[in-house]
C-alpha positions as CSV (number, residue, x, y, z in Angstrom):
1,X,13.0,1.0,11.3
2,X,16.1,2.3,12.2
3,X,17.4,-0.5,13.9
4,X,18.3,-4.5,11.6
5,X,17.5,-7.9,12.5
6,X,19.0,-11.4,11.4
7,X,17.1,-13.5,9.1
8,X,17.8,-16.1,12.0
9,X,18.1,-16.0,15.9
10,X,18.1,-18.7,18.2
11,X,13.9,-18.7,19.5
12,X,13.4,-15.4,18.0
13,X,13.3,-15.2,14.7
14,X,13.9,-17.7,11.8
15,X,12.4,-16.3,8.3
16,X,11.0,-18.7,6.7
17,X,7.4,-20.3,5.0
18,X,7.4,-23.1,8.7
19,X,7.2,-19.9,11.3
20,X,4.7,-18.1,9.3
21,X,2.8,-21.3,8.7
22,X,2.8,-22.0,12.7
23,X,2.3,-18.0,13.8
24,X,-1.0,-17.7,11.4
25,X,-2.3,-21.2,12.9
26,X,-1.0,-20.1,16.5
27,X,-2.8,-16.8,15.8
28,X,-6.0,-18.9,14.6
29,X,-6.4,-20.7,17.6
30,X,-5.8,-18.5,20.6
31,X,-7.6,-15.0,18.4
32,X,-10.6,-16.7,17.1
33,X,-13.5,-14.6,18.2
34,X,-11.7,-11.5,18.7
35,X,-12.8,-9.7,16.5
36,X,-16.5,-10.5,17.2
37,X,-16.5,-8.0,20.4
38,X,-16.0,-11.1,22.5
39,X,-13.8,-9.7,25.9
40,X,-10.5,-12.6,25.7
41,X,-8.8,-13.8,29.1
42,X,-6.0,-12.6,29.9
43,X,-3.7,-15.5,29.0
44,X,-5.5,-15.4,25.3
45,X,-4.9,-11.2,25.6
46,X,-1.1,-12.5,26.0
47,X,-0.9,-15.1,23.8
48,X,-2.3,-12.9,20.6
49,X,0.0,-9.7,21.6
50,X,3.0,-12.1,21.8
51,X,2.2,-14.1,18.5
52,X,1.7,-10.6,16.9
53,X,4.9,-9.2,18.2
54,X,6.4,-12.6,16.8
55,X,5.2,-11.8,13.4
56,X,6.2,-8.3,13.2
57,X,9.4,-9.4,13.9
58,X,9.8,-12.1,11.2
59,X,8.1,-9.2,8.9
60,X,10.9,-6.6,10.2
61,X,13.8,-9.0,9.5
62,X,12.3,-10.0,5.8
63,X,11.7,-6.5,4.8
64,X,15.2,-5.0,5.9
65,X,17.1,-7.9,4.4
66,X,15.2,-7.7,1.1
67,X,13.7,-11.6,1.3
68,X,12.2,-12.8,-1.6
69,X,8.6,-13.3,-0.5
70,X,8.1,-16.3,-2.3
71,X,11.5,-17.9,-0.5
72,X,9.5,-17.9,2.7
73,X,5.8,-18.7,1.3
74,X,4.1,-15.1,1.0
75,X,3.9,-14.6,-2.9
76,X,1.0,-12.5,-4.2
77,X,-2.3,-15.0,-4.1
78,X,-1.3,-17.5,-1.5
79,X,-3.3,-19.2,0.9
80,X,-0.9,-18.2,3.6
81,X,-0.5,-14.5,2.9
82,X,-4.4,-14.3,2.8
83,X,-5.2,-15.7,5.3
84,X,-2.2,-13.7,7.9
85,X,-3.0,-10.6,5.7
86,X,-7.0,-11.6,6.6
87,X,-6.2,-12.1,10.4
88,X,-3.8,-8.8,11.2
89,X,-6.5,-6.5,9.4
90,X,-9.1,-7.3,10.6
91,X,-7.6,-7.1,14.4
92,X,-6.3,-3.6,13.5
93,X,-9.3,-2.2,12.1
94,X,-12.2,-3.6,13.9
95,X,-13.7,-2.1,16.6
96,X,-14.6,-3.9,19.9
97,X,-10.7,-5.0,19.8
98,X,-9.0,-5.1,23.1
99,X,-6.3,-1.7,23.0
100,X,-3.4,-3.9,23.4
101,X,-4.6,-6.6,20.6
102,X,-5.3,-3.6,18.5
103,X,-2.6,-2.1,18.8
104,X,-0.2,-4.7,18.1
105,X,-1.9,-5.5,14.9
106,X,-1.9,-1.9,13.9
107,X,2.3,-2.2,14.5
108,X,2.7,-5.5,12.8
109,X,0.7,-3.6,9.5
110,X,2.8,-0.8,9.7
111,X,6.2,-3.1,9.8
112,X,4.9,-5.4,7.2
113,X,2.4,-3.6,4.6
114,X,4.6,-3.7,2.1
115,X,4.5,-8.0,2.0
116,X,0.6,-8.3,3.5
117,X,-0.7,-5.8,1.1
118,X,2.2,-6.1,-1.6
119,X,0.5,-4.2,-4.8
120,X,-0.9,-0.9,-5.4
121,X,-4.4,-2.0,-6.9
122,X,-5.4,-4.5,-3.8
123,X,-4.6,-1.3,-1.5
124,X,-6.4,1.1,-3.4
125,X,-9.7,-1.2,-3.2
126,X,-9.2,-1.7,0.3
127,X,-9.1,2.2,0.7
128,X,-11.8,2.4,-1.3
129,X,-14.1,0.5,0.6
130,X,-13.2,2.0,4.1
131,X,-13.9,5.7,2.7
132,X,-17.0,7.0,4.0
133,X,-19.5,7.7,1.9
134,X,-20.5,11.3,1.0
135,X,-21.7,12.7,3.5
136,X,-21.0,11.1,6.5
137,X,-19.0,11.9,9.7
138,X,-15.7,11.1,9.3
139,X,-15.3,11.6,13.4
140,X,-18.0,8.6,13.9
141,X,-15.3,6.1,12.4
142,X,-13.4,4.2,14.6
143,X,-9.8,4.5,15.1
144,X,-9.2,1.0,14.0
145,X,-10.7,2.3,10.3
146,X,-9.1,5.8,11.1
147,X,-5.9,4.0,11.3
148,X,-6.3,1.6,7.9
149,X,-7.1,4.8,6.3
150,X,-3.7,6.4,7.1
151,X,-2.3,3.8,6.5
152,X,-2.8,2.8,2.9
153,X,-2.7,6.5,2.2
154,X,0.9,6.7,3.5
155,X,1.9,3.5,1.7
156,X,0.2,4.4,-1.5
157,X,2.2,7.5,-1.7
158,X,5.3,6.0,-0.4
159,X,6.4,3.6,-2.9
160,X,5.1,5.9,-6.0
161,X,2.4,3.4,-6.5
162,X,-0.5,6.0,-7.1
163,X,1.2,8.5,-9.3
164,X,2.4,5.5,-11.4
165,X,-1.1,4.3,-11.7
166,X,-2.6,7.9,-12.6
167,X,-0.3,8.1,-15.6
168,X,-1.1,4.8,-16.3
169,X,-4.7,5.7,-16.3
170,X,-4.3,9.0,-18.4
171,X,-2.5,7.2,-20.5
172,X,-5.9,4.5,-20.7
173,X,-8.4,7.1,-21.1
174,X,-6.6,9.1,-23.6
175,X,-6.3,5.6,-25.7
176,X,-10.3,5.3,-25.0
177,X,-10.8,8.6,-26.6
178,X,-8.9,7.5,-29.7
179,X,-10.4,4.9,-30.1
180,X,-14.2,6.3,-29.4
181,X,-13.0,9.3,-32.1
182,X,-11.9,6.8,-34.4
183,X,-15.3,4.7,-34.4
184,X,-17.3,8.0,-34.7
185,X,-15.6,8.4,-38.0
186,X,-16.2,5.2,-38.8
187,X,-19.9,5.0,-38.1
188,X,-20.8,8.4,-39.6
189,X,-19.0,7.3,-43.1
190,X,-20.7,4.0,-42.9
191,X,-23.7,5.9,-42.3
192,X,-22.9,8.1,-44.9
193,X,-22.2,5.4,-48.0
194,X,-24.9,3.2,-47.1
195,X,-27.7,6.1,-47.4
196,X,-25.9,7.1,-51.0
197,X,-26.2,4.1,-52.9
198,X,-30.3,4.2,-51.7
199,X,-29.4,1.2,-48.6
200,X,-31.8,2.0,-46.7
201,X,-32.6,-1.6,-45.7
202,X,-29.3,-2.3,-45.0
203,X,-28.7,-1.7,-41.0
204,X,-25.7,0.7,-40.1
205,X,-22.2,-1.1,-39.3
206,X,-22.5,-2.1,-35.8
207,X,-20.2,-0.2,-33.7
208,X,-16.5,-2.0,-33.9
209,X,-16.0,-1.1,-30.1
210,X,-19.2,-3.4,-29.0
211,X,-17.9,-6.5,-30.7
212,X,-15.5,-8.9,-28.7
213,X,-13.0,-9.4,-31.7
214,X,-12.9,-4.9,-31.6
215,X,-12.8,-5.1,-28.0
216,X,-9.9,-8.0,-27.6
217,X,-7.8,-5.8,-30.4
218,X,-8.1,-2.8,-28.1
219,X,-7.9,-4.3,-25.0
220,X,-4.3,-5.7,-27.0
221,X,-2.9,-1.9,-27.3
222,X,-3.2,-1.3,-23.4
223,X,-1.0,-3.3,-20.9
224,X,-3.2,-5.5,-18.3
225,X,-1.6,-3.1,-15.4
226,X,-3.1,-0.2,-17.3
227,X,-6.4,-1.9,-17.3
228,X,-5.9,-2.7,-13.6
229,X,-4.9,0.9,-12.8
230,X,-8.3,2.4,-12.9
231,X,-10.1,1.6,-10.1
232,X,-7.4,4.3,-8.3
233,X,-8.5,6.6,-10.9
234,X,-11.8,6.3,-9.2
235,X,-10.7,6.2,-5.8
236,X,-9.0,9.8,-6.4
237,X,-12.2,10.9,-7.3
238,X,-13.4,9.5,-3.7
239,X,-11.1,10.9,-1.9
240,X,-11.5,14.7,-3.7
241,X,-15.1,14.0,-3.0
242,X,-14.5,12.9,0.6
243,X,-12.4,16.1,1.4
244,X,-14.5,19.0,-0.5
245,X,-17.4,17.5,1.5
246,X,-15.3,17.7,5.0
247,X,-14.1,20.7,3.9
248,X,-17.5,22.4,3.3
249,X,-18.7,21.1,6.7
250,X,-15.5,22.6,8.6
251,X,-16.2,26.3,6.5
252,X,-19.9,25.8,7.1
253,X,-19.5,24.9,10.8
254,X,-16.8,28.1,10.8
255,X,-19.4,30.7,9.5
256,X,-22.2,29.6,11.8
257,X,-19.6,30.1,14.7
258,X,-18.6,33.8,13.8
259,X,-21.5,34.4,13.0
260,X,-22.7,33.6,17.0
């Protein structure tokens, strides 16, 4: 990262939505299969390094001279960012991969994670779902999931992204606790009033929380990013989990050695 690229050179590089548009179909053609443990030739080995390289190298010039990703056809939700996004994942991760292919995927996400994987909720469910469970041994991943791993753990942390959305999720489940305290109160006076005027026939109010109207009015008080925020709530939890358990293996695995 230490060294700048034009938005434009003659063959090289030209940032804009026509060169990603042609790499992800040039990508599509000569990498189909890849992924599937199928063993390339070595011009397909070539052409798939070279079309990677290409698009590192677009991603490089667009992310050092700030382009605006929807300029050059990569907003959040397109067709095209999918389906490059879709194609450089799952040539970095998967296992089976030729070294070279891999490894110039793995670059190209490393150059470009910030426009592929642009927000903070999409990388955190990604993470998410490449955890291991509890339990299981981390050193039986591959090194294609190893590397996804480290890297949306890296970019989560380097843009602030996760400590914005854990105060933002505080912030949530401080509001839910209001607002469960408040319809406590509620319940318990409606309770209350209805059994001293002799209603016993007449069913308790029907908590405000489980009704859409109560819902829409609370769901009103909290942002939509809030909302969105709390699957990486969750996903700390994973990864505490994830480490205590790797960490009790290591101590146990420790104490059975001194004691031989």
């Amino acid at each position: 990262m230490s060294w700048s690229v034009s938005t434009r050179m003659p063959y090289v590089v030209e940032v804009c939505e026509e060169t990603f548009v042609k790499l992800n179909d040039l990508l599509a053609r000569v990498g189909e299969g890849l992924a599937d443990d199928r063993i390339p030739s070595q011009e397909q080995e070539c052409m798939v390094v070279a079309g990677l390289n290409l698009l590192r190298l677009q991603l490089h010039s667009a992310v050092q001279n700030h382009t605006d990703v929807e300029s050059i056809g990569l907003r959040v939700g397109s067709f095209l960012l999918g389906s490059l996004k879709q194609r450089v994942v799952n040539l970095a991760s998967s296992s089976g991969v030729l070294p070279t292919i891999q490894g110039a995927a793995q670059a190209t996400l490393q150059t470009g994670w910030s426009i592929l994987l642009p927000t903070a909720e999409e990388r955190a469910k990604a993470l998410s779902s490449l955890l291991p469970s509890t339990g299981s041994d981390i050193s039986s991943m591959s090194s294609g999931r190893r590397f996804m791993i480290d890297l949306l753990v890296s970019s989560l942390m380097a843009d602030g992204g996760l400590e914005m959305a854990l105060n933002a999720a505080i912030k949530f489940e401080v509001q839910e606790a209001e607002w469960s305290e408040k319809n406590k109160v509620i319940q318990s006076s409606t309770i209350s009033s209805t059994n001293s005027i002799g209603g016993s026939n007449v069913s308790p109010r029907k908590n405000m929380r489980d009704t859409p109207s109560a819902r829409r009015s609370c769901d009103n008080s909290m942002s939509d990013d809030q909302s969105a925020t709390l699957p990486l709530l969750h996903l700390v939890r994973q990864l505490l989990r994830n480490a205590s358990t790797n960490t009790n293996e290591i101590a146990g695995y420790c104490t059975r050695t001194t004691c031989l």
